[in-house]
N, C-alpha and C positions, 0 to 999 in steps of 0.2 A: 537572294536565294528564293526559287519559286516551290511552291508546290503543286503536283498537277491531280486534278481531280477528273477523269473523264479528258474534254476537250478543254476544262477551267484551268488558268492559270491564276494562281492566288498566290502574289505578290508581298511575303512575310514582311520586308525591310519595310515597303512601302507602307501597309496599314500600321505596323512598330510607327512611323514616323508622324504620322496621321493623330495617331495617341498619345503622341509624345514619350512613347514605352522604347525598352529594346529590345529585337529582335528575337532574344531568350525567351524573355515573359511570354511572347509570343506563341515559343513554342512550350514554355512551361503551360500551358490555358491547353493548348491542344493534348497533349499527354496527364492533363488533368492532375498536374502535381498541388498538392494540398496547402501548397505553400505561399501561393498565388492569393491573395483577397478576394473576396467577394464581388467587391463593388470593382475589381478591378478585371476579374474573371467576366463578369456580366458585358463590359465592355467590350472586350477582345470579341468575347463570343458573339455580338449583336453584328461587329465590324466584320465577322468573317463570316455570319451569317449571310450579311448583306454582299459580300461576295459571292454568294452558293459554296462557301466551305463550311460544309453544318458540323458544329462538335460538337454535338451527343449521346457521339461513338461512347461505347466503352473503355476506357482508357488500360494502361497496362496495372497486370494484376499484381500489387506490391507482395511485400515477402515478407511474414514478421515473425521474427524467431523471440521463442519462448525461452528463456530461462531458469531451470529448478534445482529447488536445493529438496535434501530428504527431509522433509519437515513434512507431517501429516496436515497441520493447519494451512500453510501456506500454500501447497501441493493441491490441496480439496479444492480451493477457489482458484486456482493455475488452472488446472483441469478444467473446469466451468468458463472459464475468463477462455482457453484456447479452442474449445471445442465452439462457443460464440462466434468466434473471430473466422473460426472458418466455415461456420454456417454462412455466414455473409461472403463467403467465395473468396478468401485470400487466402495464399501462399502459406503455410505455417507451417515452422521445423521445430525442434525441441533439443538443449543442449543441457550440460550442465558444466560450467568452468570450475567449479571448485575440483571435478574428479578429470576433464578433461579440458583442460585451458586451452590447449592448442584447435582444439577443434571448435572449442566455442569463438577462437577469435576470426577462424575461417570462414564458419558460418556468418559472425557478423558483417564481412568484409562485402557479402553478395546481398545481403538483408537489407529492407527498408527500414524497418524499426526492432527494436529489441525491448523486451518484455523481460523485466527481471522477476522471478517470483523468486530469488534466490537472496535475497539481502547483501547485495551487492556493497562495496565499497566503493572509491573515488579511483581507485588506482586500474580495477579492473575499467569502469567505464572511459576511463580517460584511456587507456590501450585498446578498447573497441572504436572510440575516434579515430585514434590514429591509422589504423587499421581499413577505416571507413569516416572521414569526415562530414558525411551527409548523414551518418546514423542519430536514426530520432529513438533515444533510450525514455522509457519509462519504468518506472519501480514499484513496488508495489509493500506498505508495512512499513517504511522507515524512513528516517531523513536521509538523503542524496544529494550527489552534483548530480544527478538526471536530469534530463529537460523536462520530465513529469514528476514526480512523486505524489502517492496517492496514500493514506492514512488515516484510521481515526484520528479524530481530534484530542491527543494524549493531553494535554496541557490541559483542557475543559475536564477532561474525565478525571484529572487527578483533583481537582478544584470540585468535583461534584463527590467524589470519594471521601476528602476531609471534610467537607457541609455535612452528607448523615453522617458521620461518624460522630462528629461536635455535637450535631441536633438530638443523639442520641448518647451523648456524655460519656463517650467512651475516651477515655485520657490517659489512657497504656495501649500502645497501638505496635504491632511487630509488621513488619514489615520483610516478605521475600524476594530475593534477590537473585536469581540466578544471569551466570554469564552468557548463557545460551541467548536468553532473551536481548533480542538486538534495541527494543524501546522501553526499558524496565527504569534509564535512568531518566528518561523524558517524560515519563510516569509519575515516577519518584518523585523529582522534583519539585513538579507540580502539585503532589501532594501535598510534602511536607512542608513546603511556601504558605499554602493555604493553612493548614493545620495550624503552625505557629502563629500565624496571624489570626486565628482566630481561640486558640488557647494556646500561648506562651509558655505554657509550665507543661503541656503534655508530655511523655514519656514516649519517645519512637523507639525501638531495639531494630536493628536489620540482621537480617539472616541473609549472610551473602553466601548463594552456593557456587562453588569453581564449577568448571565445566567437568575436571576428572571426576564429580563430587554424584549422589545420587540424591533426592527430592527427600524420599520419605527417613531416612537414619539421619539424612541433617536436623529435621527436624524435632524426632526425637530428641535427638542431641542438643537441641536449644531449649526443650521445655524439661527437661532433667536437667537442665543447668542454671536457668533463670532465678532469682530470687523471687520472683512471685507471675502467677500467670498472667496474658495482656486481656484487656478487656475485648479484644480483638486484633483477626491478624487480616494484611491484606495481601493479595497474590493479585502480581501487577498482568498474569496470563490464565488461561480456565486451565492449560493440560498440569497448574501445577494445585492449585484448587483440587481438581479430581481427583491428584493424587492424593493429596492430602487427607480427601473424603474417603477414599477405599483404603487407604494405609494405616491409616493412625484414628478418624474419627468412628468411622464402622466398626472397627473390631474393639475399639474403648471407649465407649460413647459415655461410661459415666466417670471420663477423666477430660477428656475435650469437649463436651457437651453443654458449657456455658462459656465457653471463649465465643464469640461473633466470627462471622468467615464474610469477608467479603472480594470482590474477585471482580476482576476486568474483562474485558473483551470476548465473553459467551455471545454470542450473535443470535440478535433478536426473532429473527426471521426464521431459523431453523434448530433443529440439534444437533451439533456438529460433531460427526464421527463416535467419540467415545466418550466427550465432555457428559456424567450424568446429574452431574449437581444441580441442588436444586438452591441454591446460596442469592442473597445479593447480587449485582455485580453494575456493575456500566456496561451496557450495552449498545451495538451497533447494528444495524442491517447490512447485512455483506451484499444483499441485493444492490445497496448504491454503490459498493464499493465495486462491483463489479460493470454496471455500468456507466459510471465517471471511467474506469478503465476502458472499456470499449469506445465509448466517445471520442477519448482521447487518440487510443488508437487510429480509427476511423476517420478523425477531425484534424488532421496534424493542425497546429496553431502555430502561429508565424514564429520565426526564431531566429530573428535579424542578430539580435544582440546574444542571443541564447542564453538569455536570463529564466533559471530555474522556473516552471510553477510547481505550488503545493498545493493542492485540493486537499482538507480536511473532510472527511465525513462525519456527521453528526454523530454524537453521542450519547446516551440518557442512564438514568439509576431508574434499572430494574429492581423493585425489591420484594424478596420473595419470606422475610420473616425471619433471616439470618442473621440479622443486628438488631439486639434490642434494646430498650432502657435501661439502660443504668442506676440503680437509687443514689 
């Protein structure tokens, strides 16, 4: 199959044969598909240079659809992460499949990539394959079959949660639990692994709230029922932190005002939305999490075998005076 450039005839099978390649990779190098290596892009292109067929045209403009759930936190950085992607000149559509499946699978079917800011499950992205078997899925907050997934590092932060709490002898520790929260048990866990390995006899209570349930009367309803209060409680998310601070701690500060509050995933970088606490917490830069996402985007990485990756983003203990000593 030729291509004609002008009065040039450029010979794809031939230089494919030349390279030892086939005639596909060939045209994958010219349409700039990300899928192609480096080292093996540079070749193609030198061979077809040396023919006078120069490739570095513009290639076609991929298409990547976003996907959102109603979530303010997740939503704040979808927003930031889509409006990037299209400053850089791509294609970008916006669905949501929880409220309209049908159209979110439509849309996938024409998409180069798909961006979950929705907390996807295994079932949805495996019927957007099907749909589309070249779909490059990424996710964003939680563990996935995705060919991306991108997350704080829950497992280090629940490990950095039990060290101050231990370092500061606190050994009645509650712990909140809601089912909204899609990484609350990969949190957990990681806390309270650590915790007992580094005091055995601590005291954990969990407060598990259902989804029908509300933040601030559960709560109530645990420290009116407890036999004694914890020396601290921790909230594995900030929207349930703040409530906590405007529901129960502000308006009774000399009933909760020596319990410890410590709290996860306020982001370091800014102040997001309506979180106003000034607590503890583990913190992250959403700035990296947002650009590991654009990377990704931008960079598709090979996916011969389409073996998952997970990018964790760093994590650290912010502390702001929330946890203190214990005698």
């Amino acid at each position: 199959m030729e291509r004609r450039i002008g009065s040039l005839n450029v010979n794809f099978r031939e230089i494919a044969r030349e390279l030892g390649l086939s005639p596909m990779t060939i045209y994958r190098v010219v349409n700039l598909d990300p899928c192609v290596s480096r080292e093996t892009r540079e070749r193609v292109t030198d061979a077809l240079n040396r023919c006078g067929f120069f490739t570095h045209r513009r290639g076609k403009r991929f298409k990547v659809l976003f996907d959102f759930i109603d979530h303010p936190y997740l939503s704040h950085y979808g927003e930031k992460l889509l409006n990037n992607i299209r400053e850089l000149g791509f294609h970008c559509s916006r669905t949501c499949y929880r409220t309209a499946r049908t159209g979110f699978l439509d849309m996938a079917a024409v998409s180069d990539v798909a961006v979950f800011i929705s907390v996807p499950d295994s079932t949805i992205i495996d019927e957007a394959r099907r749909v589309n078997p070249d779909l490059y899925t990424v996710t964003l907050s939680t563990r996935s079959n995705a060919d991306v997934t991108l997350s704080p590092d829950n497992t280090r932060g629940g490990e950095l949660a039990a060290r101050h709490l231990a370092r500061h002898r606190h050994r009645h520790i509650a712990i909140h639990l809601a089912e909204r929260h899609p990484t609350r048990m990969e949190r957990c866990k990681a806390f309270c692994g650590e915790m007992r390995f580094l005091d055995p006899d601590c005291r954990i209570d969990f407060i598990h709230e259902r989804r029908t349930e509300q933040t601030a009367p559960l709560l109530r309803s645990y420290f009116d029922s407890v036999d004694r209060f914890p020396d601290s409680i921790l909230f594995l998310a900030g929207e349930f932190a703040d409530c906590y601070r405007r529901e129960l701690l502000e308006p009774e500060p000399e009933r909760y005002s020596g319990i410890g509050v410590l709290t996860f995933d306020h982001p370091l970088d800014q102040r997001f939305a309506h979180l106003e606490y000034n607590f503890d917490c583990i913190g992250f830069r959403s700035q990296d999490l947002l650009e590991w996402a654009e990377y990704y985007i931008t960079n598709r990485p090979m996916m011969k075998k389409r073996t998952p990756i997970h990018t964790l983003i760093e994590v650290r203990l912010v502390e702001n005076g929330s946890i203190r000593m214990k005698s």
